[in-house]
C-alpha positions in Angstrom: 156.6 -37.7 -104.8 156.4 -34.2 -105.9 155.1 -32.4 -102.9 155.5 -28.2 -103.8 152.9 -25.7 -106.0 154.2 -22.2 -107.2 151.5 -19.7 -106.8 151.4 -16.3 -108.6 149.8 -13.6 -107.5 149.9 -15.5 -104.1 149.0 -12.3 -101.6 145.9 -11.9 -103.7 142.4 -13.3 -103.5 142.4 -16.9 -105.0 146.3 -16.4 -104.9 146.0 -16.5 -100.7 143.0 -19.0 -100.7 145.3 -21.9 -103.0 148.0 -21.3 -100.6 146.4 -22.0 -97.3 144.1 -24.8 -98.8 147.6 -26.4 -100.2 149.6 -25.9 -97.3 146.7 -27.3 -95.2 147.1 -30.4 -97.5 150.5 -31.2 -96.4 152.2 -29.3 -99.5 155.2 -26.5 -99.5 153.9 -23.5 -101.1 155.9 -21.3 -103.0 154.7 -17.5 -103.0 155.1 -15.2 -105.9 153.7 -11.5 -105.1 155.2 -8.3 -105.9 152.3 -6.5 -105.0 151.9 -5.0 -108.3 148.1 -4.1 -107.2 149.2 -1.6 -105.4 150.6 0.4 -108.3 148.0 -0.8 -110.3 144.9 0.7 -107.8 147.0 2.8 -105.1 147.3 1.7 -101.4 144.1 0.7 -100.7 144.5 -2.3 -103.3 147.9 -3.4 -101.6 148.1 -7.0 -100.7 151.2 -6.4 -98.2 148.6 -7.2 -95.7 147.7 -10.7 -96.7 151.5 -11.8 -97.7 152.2 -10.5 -93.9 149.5 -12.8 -92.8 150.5 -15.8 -95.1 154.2 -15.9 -93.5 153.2 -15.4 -90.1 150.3 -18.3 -90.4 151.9 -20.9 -92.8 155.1 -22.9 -91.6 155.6 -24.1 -95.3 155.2 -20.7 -97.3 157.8 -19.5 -98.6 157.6 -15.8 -100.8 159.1 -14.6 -103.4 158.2 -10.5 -104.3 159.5 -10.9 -108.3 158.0 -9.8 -111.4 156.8 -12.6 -113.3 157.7 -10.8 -116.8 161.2 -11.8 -115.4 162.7 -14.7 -116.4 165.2 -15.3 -114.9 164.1 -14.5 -111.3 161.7 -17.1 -112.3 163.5 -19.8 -113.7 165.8 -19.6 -110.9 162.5 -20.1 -108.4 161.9 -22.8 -110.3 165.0 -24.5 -110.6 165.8 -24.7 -107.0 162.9 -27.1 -106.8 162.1 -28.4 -110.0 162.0 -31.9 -109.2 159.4 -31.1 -106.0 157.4 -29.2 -108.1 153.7 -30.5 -108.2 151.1 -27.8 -110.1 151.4 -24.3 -110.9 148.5 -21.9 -110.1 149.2 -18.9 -112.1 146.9 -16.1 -110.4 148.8 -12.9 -111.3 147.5 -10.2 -113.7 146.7 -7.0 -114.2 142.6 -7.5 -113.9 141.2 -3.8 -115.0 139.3 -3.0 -118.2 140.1 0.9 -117.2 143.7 0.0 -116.4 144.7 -1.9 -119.4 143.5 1.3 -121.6 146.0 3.6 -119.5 148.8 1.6 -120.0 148.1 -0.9 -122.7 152.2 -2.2 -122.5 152.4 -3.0 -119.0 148.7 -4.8 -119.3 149.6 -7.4 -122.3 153.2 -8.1 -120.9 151.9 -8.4 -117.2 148.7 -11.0 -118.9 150.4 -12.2 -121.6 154.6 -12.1 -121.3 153.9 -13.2 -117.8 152.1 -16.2 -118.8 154.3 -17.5 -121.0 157.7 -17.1 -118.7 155.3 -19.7 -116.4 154.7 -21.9 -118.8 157.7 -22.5 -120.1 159.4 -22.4 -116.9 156.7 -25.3 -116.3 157.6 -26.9 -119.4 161.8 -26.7 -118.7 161.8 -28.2 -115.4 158.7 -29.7 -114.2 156.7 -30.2 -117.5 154.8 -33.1 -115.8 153.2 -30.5 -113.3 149.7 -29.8 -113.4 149.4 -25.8 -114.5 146.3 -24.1 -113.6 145.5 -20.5 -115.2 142.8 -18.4 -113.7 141.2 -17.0 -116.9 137.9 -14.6 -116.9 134.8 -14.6 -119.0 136.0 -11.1 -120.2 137.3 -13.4 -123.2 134.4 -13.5 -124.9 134.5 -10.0 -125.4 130.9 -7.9 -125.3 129.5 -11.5 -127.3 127.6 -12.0 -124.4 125.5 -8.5 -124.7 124.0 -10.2 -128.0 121.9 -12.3 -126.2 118.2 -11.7 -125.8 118.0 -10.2 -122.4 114.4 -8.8 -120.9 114.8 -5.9 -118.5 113.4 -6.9 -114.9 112.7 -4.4 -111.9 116.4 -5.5 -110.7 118.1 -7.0 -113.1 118.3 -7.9 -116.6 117.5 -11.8 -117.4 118.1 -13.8 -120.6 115.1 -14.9 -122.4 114.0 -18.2 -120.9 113.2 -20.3 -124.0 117.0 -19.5 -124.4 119.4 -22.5 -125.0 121.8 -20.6 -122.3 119.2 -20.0 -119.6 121.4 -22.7 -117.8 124.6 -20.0 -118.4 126.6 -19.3 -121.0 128.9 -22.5 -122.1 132.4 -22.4 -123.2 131.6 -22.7 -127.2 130.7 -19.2 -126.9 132.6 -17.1 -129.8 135.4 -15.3 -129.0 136.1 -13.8 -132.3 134.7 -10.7 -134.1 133.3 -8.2 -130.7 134.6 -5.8 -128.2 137.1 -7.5 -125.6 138.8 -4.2 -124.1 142.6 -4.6 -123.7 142.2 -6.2 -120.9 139.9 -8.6 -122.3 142.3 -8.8 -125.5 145.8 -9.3 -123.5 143.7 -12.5 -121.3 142.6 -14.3 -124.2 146.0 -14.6 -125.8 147.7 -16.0 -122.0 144.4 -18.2 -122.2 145.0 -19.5 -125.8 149.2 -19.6 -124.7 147.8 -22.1 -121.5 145.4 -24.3 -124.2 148.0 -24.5 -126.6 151.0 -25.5 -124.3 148.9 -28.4 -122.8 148.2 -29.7 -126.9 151.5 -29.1 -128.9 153.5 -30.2 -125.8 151.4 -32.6 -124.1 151.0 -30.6 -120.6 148.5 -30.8 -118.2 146.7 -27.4 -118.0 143.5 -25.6 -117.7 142.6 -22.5 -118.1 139.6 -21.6 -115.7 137.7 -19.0 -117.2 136.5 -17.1 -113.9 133.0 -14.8 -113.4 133.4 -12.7 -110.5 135.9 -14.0 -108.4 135.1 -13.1 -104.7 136.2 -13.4 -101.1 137.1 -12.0 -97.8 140.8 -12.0 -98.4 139.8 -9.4 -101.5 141.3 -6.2 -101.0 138.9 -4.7 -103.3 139.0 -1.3 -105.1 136.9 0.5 -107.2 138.0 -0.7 -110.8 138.3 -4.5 -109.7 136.9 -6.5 -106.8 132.8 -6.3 -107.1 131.1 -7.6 -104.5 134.4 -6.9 -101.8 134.5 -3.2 -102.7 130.6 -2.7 -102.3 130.9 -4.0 -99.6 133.6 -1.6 -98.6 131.3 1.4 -99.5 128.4 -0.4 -97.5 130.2 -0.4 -94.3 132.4 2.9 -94.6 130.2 5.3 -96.0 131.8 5.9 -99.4 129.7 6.3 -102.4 129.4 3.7 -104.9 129.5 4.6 -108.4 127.4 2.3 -110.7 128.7 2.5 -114.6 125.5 2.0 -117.2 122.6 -0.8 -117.8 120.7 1.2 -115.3 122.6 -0.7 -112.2 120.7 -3.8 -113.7 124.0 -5.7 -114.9 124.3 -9.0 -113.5 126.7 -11.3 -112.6 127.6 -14.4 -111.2 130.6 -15.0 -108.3 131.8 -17.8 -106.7 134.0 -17.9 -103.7 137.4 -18.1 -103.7 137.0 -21.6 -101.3 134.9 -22.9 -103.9 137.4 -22.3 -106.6 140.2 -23.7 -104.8 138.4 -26.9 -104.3 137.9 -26.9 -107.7 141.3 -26.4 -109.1 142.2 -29.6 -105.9 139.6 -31.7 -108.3 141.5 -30.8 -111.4 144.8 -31.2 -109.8 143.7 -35.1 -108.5 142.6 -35.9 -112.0 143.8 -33.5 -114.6 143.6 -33.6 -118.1 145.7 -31.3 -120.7 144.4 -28.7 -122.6 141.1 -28.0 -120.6 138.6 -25.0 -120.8 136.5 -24.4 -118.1 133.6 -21.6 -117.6 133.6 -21.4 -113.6 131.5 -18.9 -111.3 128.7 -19.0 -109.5 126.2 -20.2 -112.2 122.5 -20.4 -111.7 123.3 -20.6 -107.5 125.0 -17.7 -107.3 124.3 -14.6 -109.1 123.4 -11.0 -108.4 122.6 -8.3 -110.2 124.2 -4.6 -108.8 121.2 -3.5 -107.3 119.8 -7.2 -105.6 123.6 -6.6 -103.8 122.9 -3.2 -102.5 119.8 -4.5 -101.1 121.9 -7.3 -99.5 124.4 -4.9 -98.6 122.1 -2.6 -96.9 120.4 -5.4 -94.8 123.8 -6.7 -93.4 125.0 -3.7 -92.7 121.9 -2.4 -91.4 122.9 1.3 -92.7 121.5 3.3 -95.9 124.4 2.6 -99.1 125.1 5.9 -101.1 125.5 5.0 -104.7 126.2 7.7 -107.7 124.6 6.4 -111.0 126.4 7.3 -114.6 125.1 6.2 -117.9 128.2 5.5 -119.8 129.2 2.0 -118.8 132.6 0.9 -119.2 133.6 -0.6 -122.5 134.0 -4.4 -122.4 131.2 -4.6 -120.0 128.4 -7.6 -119.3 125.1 -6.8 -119.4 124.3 -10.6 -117.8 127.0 -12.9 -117.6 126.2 -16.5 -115.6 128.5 -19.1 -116.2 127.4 -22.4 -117.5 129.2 -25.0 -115.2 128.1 -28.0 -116.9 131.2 -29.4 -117.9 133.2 -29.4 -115.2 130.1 -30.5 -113.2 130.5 -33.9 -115.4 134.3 -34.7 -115.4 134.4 -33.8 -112.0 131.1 -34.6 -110.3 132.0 -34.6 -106.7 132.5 -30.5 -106.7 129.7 -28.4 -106.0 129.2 -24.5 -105.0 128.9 -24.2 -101.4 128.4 -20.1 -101.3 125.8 -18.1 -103.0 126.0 -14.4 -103.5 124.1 -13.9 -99.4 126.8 -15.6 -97.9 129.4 -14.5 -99.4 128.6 -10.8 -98.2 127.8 -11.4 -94.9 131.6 -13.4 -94.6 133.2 -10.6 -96.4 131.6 -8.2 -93.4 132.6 -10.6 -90.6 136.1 -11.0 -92.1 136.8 -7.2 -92.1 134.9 -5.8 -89.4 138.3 -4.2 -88.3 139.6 -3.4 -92.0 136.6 -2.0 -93.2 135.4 0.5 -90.9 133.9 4.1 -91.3 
């Protein structure tokens, strides 16, 4: 029985969190990381740290630091265990709105190129294997803005006689708004994922992610929300809030909760599967609610700079609708909200974070 998952982007967040959730279930893992954050965000965004950790903690981890736009560094990863291989959680990206604008090549062949070298390294030599593709809700563009949102004290909230006061569903348009490059070079790998699982029959899933949080985040200022306030929360360092008057919400979900629900996926999966996944109507925040949360675990005053121009791409209120994974896969549910995720992101890097 097939007993190995490939993990891209394996030093990162969700990347780290598959492979110690997989490992612990008796699988090999197969790491691959080239700490390409690091020249994305400079040396504060390196994952060195966490691919360190994973080597030193996991018996069954094995890394590989390649480029995933390679092919054949790839294809020879996978052929040296294509008959073990189980599922394929393809993490890595280049995640910045701001970043893809800078250097709009490296963006779309990192998201998209990259993509397709997994997939069809998937479909060559283990094409039964599930393939999971961690996706963001930045594919529907600046659609979501449309909505009818009322302005709050703290935050911005949809209308409630709204049919997506529950969250916004994955029926959403994608066509005919403002994605950003970013945005842009993750809807076609998300499209590339849908379409390999219905012309070719694969098992995949594209899990189109709100803010995607956790301890193991090594977060920076242009990716990594709730992580890099924390940051400024605990070091000092201002916070610089971009438009919507700090009022922007947003849901996030925990990286353990997302593992457990690509495990769901990976016990039952189906082929050609969209999924809206984040923290919902449990677990949302807006900017300013986290500052307050921030201050209170911290117990020390956060410095934030405010400037109007907010970056192009952006949410104004973004909660995912989680409905329909909820029903194909009713044992998962959130076990974080936005509260405890902070206060484990301090505990977790008391001794990384300092001032």
């Amino acid at each position: 029985m097939a007993s190995t998952v490939i993990i891209t982007g394996s030093a990162g967040l969700i990347g780290s969190e598959a492979a110690r959730y997989f490992h612990d279930q008796g699988m090999d893992v197969i790491g691959i990381d080239n700490d390409m954050r690091q020249e994305f965000f400079g040396a504060e965004a390196s994952t060195d740290w966490n691919r360190q950790r994973l080597e030193s903690d996991l018996k069954n981890y094995t890394h590989h630091s390649i480029d995933i736009r390679n092919q054949e560094a790839v294809y020879d990863v996978f052929n040296s265990r294509a008959a073990d291989i189980a599922m394929i959680i393809h993490t890595a990206a280049q995640p910045s709105h701001d970043w893809a604008a800078r250097d709009p090549f490296t963006d779309f062949t990192v998201n998209a190129n990259g993509t397709l070298t997994m997939l069809q390294a998937t479909r060559e030599f283990c094409p039964d294997a599930v393939f999971i593709f961690t996706s963001t809700n930045k594919v529907y563009g600046d659609r979501p803005n449309e909505l009818p949102l009322i302005e709050q004290e703290k935050r911005w909230e949809i209308d409630a006689s709204h049919a997506y006061t529950v969250g916004i569903p994955e029926t959403m348009s994608i066509d005919e708004c403002k994605h950003s490059l970013f945005g842009a070079s993750k809807v076609a790998a998300d499209v590339l994922v849908q379409e390999y699982g219905r012309y070719f029959d694969m098992k995949t899933a594209c899990f189109r992610g709100g803010c995607l949080t956790g301890p193991s985040h090594s977060g920076t200022e242009l990716h990594g929300f709730l992580s890099y306030l924390m940051k400024c929360g605990m070091t000092g360092k201002e916070y610089s809030i971009f438009g919507y008057k700090g009022k922007q919400v947003r849901d996030n979900i925990h990286s353990a909760d997302l593992i457990r629900a690509f495990d769901a996926f990976f016990k039952a999966p189906r082929s050609a599967q969209v999924y809206n996944i984040g923290g919902g109507r449990h677990s949302n925040c807006s900017i300013l609610e986290a500052i307050d949360l921030t201050q209170e675990i911290t117990g020390r005053e956060f410095q934030y700079s405010y400037k109007d121009d907010n970056r192009i791409g952006d949410h104004i209120w973004y909660v995912s609708d989680l409905s329909r994974f909820q029903e194909q896969y009713p044992e998962w549910k959130l076990e974080y909200n936005v509260e405890g995720i902070l206060r484990e992101i301090y505990e977790a890097n008391r001794d990384r974070f300092t001032a």
